[in-house]
VOMIDO-966811 format. One line per 10 residues: number of its first residue (from 1); for each residue x negated, y negated, z negated of C-alpha. Coordinates in steps of 0.05 Angstrom, whole numbers, plus 5000, padded with zeros to 4 digits. Layout:
// VOMIDO-966811
NUM = X Y Z  ...
//
This chain:
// VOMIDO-966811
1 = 2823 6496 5454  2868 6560 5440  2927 6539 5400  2928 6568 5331  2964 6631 5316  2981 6620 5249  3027 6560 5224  2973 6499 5198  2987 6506 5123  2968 6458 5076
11 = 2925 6475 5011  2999 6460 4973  3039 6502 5014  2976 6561 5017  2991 6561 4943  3055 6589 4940  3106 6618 4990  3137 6585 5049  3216 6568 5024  3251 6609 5077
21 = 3302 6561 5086  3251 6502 5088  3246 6468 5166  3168 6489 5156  3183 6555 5150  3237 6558 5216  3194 6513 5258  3139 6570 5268  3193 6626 5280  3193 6650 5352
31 = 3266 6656 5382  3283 6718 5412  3342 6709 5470  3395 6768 5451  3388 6825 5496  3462 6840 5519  3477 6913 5546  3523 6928 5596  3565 7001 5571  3557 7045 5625
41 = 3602 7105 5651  3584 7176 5625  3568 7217 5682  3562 7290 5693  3524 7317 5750  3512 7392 5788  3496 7413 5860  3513 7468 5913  3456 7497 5956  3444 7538 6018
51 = 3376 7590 6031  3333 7619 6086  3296 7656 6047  3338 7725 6035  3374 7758 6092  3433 7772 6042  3442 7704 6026  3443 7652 6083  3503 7620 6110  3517 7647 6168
61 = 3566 7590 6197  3581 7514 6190  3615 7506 6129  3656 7445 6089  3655 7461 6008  3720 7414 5978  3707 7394 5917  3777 7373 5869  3780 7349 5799  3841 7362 5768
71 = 3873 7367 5702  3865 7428 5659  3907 7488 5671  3908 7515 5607  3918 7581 5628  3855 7588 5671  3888 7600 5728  3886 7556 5797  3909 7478 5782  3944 7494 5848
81 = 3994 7539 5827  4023 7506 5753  4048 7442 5738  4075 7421 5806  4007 7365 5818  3973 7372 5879  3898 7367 5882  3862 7322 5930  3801 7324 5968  3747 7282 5923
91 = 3683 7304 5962  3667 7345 6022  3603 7371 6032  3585 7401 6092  3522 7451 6112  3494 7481 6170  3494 7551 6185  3421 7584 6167  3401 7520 6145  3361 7514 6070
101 = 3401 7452 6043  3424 7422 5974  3481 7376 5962  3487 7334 5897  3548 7317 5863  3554 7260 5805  3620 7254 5761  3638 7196 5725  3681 7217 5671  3726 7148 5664
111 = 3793 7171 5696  3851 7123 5718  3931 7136 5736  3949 7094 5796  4003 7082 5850  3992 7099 5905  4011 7071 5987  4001 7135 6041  3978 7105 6102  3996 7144 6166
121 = 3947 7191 6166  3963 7218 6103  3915 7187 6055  3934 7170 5993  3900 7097 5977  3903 7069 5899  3942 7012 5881  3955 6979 5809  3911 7021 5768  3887 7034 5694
131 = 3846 7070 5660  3868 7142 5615  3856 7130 5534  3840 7197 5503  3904 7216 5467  3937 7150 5487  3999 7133 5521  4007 7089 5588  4061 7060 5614  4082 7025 5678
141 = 4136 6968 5667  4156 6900 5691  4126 6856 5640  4154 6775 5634  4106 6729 5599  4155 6685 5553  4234 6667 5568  4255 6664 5624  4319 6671 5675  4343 6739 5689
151 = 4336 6717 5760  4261 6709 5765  4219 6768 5767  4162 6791 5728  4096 6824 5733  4085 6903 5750  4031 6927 5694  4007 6987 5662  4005 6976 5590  3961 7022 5551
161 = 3990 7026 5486  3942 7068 5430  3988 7120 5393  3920 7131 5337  3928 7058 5315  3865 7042 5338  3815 7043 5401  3790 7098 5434  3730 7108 5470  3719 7177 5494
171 = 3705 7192 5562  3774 7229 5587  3732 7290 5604  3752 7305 5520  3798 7360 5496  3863 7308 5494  3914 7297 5534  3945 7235 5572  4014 7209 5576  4042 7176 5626
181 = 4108 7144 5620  4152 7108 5677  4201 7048 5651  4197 7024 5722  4228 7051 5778  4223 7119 5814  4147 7113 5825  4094 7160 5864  4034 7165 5818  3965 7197 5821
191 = 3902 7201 5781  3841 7171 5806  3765 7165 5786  3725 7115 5774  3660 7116 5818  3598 7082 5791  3605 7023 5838  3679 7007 5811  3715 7043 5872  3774 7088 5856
201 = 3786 7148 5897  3842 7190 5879  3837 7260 5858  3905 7292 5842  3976 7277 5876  4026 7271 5812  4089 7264 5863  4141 7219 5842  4151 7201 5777  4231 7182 5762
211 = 4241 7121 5714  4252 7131 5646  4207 7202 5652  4139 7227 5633  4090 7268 5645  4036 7293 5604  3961 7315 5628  3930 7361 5597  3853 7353 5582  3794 7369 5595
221 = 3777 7342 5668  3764 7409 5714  3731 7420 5775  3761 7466 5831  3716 7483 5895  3752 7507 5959  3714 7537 6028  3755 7504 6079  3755 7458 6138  3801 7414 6182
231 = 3806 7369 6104  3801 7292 6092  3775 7259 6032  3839 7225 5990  3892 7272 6031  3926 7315 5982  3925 7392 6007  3977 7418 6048  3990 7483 6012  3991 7509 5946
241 = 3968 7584 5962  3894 7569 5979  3851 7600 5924  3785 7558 5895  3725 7588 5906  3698 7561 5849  3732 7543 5772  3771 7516 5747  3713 7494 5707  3715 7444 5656
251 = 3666 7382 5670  3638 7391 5609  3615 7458 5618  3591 7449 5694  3534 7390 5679  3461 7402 5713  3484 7474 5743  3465 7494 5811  3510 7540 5859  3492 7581 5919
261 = 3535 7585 5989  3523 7645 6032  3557 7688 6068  3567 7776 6052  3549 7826 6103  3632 7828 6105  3640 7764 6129  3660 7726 6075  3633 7663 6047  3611 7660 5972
271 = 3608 7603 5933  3575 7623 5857
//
């Protein structure tokens, strides 16, 4: 016998309306577990891609495209040349010569300062990090929990403090800027993303940051492209005079576009 799929009334209770707060009237309600949703990380993706098809526009050798993110210049000119930071190698795709090939790149837009350890070969490896709050301040301290003796030592912690008075929640890819401030001692920083699996690669070399300073990045997030080899993901770039093939171009601006790698009659490779 199929159960019934209406609650049994009696002829009393058909007569007028079930009480809402009555036990009849709860017993027949179905509960519905609360669906929890996990925030995700906005992400911004484009792609760079090689063809066969045109004689003007193969690649005509093996080529690495560098891909940096690094704060906003301001002026429009190369990240590389103002503000003293030093971009480093996020990505690195690499194509074949005469080859028809597309790379993909995703950006998640949640940006984090961290210090840093280089390891012998150069690479810059994130240490105690947090994440950037759109027009908030950060800043790295020794933090004590409670009285204590001068002679025991504290905890080294970013504290992100909230100059608006209240939270913010824009991706750091906004219009804003950052500040970073140092009451610990002379520090080396750099900014980092956040990939979707949690890992933190770092993007731009800040140098050292003396105590008691602070520095202050400029939004939006851009992306800078250079054609070169011999380059290792999380190494910062030796030199400051190489010029990006491509941007800087704010994040914002650079979401589901497609760019082409060839190489000119001349020699030269192209990256539009």
């Amino acid at each position: 016998m199929r159960p019934p799929t209406e609650p049994p009334y009696t002829d009393e209770l058909r007569k007028r309306k079930p009480n809402r707060k009555s036990a009849e009237y709860h017993s027949h309600i179905p509960y519905v577990s609360p669906q929890i949703t996990v925030p995700t990380m906005s992400k911004i993706g484009f792609g760079v891609r090689t063809l066969t098809s045109g004689r003007h526009t193969k690649l005509g050798r093996n080529t690495d495209v560098v891909i940096t993110l690094v704060p906003s210049p301001g002026d429009g000119e190369s990240v590389m040349s103002s503000g003293g930071f030093i971009p480093i190698p996020w990505k690195i795709l690499n194509f074949q010569a005469n080859s028809s090939t597309y790379r993909s790149v995703t950006i998640h837009s949640e940006i984090a300062v961290c210090t840093v350890k280089e390891k012998a070969n150069g690479v810059l490896t994130p240490q105690l990090s947090e994440t950037l709050t759109k027009g908030g301040e950060i800043v790295l301290k020794i933090m004590k929990p409670g009285e204590q003796d001068e002679d025991e030592q504290g905890e080294l912690q970013w504290i992100n403090t909230d100059v608006t008075g209240k939270q913010q929640t824009t991706p750091a890819s906004a219009n804003d800027n950052f500040i970073i401030k140092n009451e610990y001692e002379d520090t080396r920083l750099a900014l980092c993303l956040t990939d979707e699996d949690g890992e933190r690669l770092p993007i731009v070399d800040l140098g050292e940051l003396p105590k008691n300073q602070i520095f202050t990045i400029n939004g939006p997030l851009c992306v800078q492209a250079y054609v070169m080899a011999g380059q290792t993901v999380g190494k910062p770039l030796k030199s400051t005079n190489y010029v990006p093939s491509l941007g800087p171009m704010a994040v914002g601006d650079i979401s589901e576009k497609s760019f082409k790698l060839y190489t000119k009659p001349n020699g030269t490779t192209i990256l539009e």
